[in-house]
C-alpha positions, 0 to 999 in steps of 0.5 A: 511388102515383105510383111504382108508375105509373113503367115497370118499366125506369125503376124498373130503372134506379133500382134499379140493376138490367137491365130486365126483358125484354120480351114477345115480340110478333107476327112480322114478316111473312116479305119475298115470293118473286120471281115466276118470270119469265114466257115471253115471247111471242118466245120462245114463238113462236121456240120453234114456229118452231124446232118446224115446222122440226123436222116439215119435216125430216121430211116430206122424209123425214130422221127421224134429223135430225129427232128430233136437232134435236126432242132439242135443243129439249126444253130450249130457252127457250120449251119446252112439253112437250105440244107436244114430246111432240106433235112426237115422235108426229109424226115417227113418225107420219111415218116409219110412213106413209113406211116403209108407202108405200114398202113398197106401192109396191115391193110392188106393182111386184113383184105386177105385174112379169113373170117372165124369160122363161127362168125356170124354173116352179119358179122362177117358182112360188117368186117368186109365193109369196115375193111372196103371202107379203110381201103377207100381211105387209104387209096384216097389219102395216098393214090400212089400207095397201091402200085401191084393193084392188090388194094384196090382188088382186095377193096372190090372183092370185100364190097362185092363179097359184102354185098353177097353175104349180106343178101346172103343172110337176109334170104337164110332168114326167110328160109328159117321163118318159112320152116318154122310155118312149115312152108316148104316150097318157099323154104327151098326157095329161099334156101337156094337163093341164100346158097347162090349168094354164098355156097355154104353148107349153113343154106343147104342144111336148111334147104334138106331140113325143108325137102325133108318136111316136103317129103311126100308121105312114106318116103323119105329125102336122100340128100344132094352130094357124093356117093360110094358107088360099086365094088370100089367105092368111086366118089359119084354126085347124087343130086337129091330125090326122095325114095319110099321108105319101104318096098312097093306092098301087095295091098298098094299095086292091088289099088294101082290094078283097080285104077289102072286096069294093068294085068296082075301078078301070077298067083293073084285073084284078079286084082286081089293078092295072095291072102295074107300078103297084103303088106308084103313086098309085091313080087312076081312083075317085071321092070315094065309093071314096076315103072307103070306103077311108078308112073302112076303114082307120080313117082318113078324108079330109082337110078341104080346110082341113087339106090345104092347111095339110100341103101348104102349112105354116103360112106358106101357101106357094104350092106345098109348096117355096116360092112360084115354080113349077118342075116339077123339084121334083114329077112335072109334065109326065110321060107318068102317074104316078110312084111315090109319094114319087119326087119329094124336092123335092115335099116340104112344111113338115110333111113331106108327099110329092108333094102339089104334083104326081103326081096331084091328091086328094079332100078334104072341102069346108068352104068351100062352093060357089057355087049351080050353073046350074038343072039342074046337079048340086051339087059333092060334093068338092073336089080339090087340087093338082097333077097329072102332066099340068099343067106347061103350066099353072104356074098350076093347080097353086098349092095354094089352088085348089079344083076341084069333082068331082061324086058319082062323077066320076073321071079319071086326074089325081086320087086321094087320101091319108087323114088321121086326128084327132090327140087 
């Protein structure tokens, strides 16, 4: 019994024989993988330090750089890959409000620049839209990127005023082809709807170029705008009117006496003049004959406003040849009237004859009078200029004076010329 207890190697053994093999136990245990080595907070924080430098080189506007040096850190000890992809939204981020900003502000300096003053309407017309069109763009591609509203008004003003200057050119062009046929009326039309358009002084010299080719025989256009009017000078609006050339003669109110039966002068022969005064100015008559004979010949008289802009020009001259008296210029000091338009110097900015001397003329008051003594009959009309007998006065013939006639007062210093609207 005791041999059965020896090990089976030691019974081996005495047998001469290999000990039979063990059994296999349990497996040992595998040796544990190193821990991956942990990011040290230097690292992490040298890795950040290296990231804001990154966003700096970009809000100074070098985004090339600044996505070159982002590139180098995506590897870089201490990386962290959400905050990479962060910084990359960033630096685009950046360069969309960047490209955004620069593209208002050009813009803008567009929307609000003038055009050259020699540009053409076309032209002009074609910059505004080609503007209208990259405000459209540019609010359609950012819709954010206007918030004071001045694109989007600027976009607005640029297509209206495109579309006005647009028509603009396109009513000037029928108003250039109606002057070169010489139709008048549609000239003026035309001019008038190009200046509603667009007010400029391009239209209303044309629209003057066609009222002074519409002119009625004998008369001449005194043009729409300011005048000096009075001893001072004052600035006044003149709309414009036509005025005749030369001083109402004898040989036409002969034919107005004929037609109209109206009572002559003193000193007439029925409705004959003084032999020899013929083309002299008609005197002798009173405000009343003057505005009859206006009347019927489709005229009227002029305003004393309107009288002093023809004799004096726009700048308000004292006498219609400049400002010093000289009566070599006009019929001053002679023995009576002259023939009318037989003094060349006495001839005004707007071409106007012998409103400075000859005979002085009735216009219509619009400034009005001072209240006469009790008893006194008020002033009806106003008389302007100077005279053939008025040389020894330099100073009554300066044009701004005004010399207040009465219903029915006449002489042989004063008679008239007649005006007309101009539309």
């Amino acid at each position: 019994m005791r041999l059965l207890l020896l090990a089976p190697a030691l019974l081996a053994a005495a047998c001469g024989g290999e000990p039979p093999a063990a059994a296999p136990g349990p497996a040992p245990a595998p040796a544990a993988a190193p821990a991956p080595e942990a990011l040290s907070r230097a690292d992490r924080e040298a890795w950040e330090g290296e990231i804001s430098e990154v966003l700096k080189i970009a809000d100074k506007g070098a985004f090339t750089e600044a996505r070159l040096r982002l590139q180098s850190l995506k590897e870089a000890q201490g990386k962290d890959a959400d905050r990479w992809a962060q910084a990359l939204e960033e630096i685009a981020s950046r360069e969309g409000a960047a490209e955004r900003t620069a593209a208002a502000q050009d813009l803008l300096a567009a929307l609000r620049a003038k055009p050259p003053v020699d540009a053409s309407p076309a032209d002009r017309a074609a910059a505004l839209e080609e503007t209208a069109s990259r405000a459209r763009a540019f609010l359609a591609r950012w819709p954010d990127g206007d918030a004071g509203g001045e694109i989007a008004a600027g976009l607005e003003y640029a297509g209206a005023e495109a579309r006005r200057t647009r028509d603009y050119a396109a009513a000037l062009a029928r108003a250039r082809a109606a002057l070169e046929e010489k139709e008048w009326g549609a000239a003026v039309a035309a001019a008038d709807e190009a200046y509603r358009a667009l007010p400029r002084d391009e239209a209303r010299g044309v629209r003057e170029e066609a009222l002074r080719g519409a002119a009625p025989r004998q008369m001449v256009l005194v043009p729409a705008g300011n005048a000096r009017i009075g001893r001072d000078g004052k600035p006044t609006p003149v709309s414009a009117f036509y005025i005749d050339r030369t001083e109402v003669t004898c040989a036409e109110y002969a034919r107005f006496l004929q037609d109209a039966g109206h009572p002559p002068p003193p000193g007439w022969q029925g409705t004959t003049p003084p032999a020899g005064k013929e083309d002299h100015p008609v005197t002798w008559v009173g405000g009343e004959d003057a505005a009859a004979y206006a009347r019927w010949a489709g005229k009227r008289l002029p305003t004393e406003v309107e009288w002093e802009k023809a004799a004096r020009g726009a700048e308000g001259r004292v006498h219609p040849w400049g400002d010093a008296f000289d009566a070599r210029h006009g019929n001053f000091g002679a023995a009576g009237t002259a023939p009318v338009g037989s003094s060349p110097g006495d001839f005004s900015p707007f071409g106007v004859l012998d409103a400075g001397g000859n005979v002085a003329e009735f216009t219509v008051p619009v400034l009005g009078f001072r209240a006469p003594p009790p008893g006194e009959e008020a002033p009806r009309w106003v008389v302007k200029g100077g005279h053939w007998n008025s040389e020894d006065r330099p100073e009554m013939n300066a044009l701004h004076l005004r010399f207040p006639f009465r219903a029915g007062e006449k002489d042989g210093g004063t008679g008239f010329r007649c005006a007309k609207d101009a539309r």
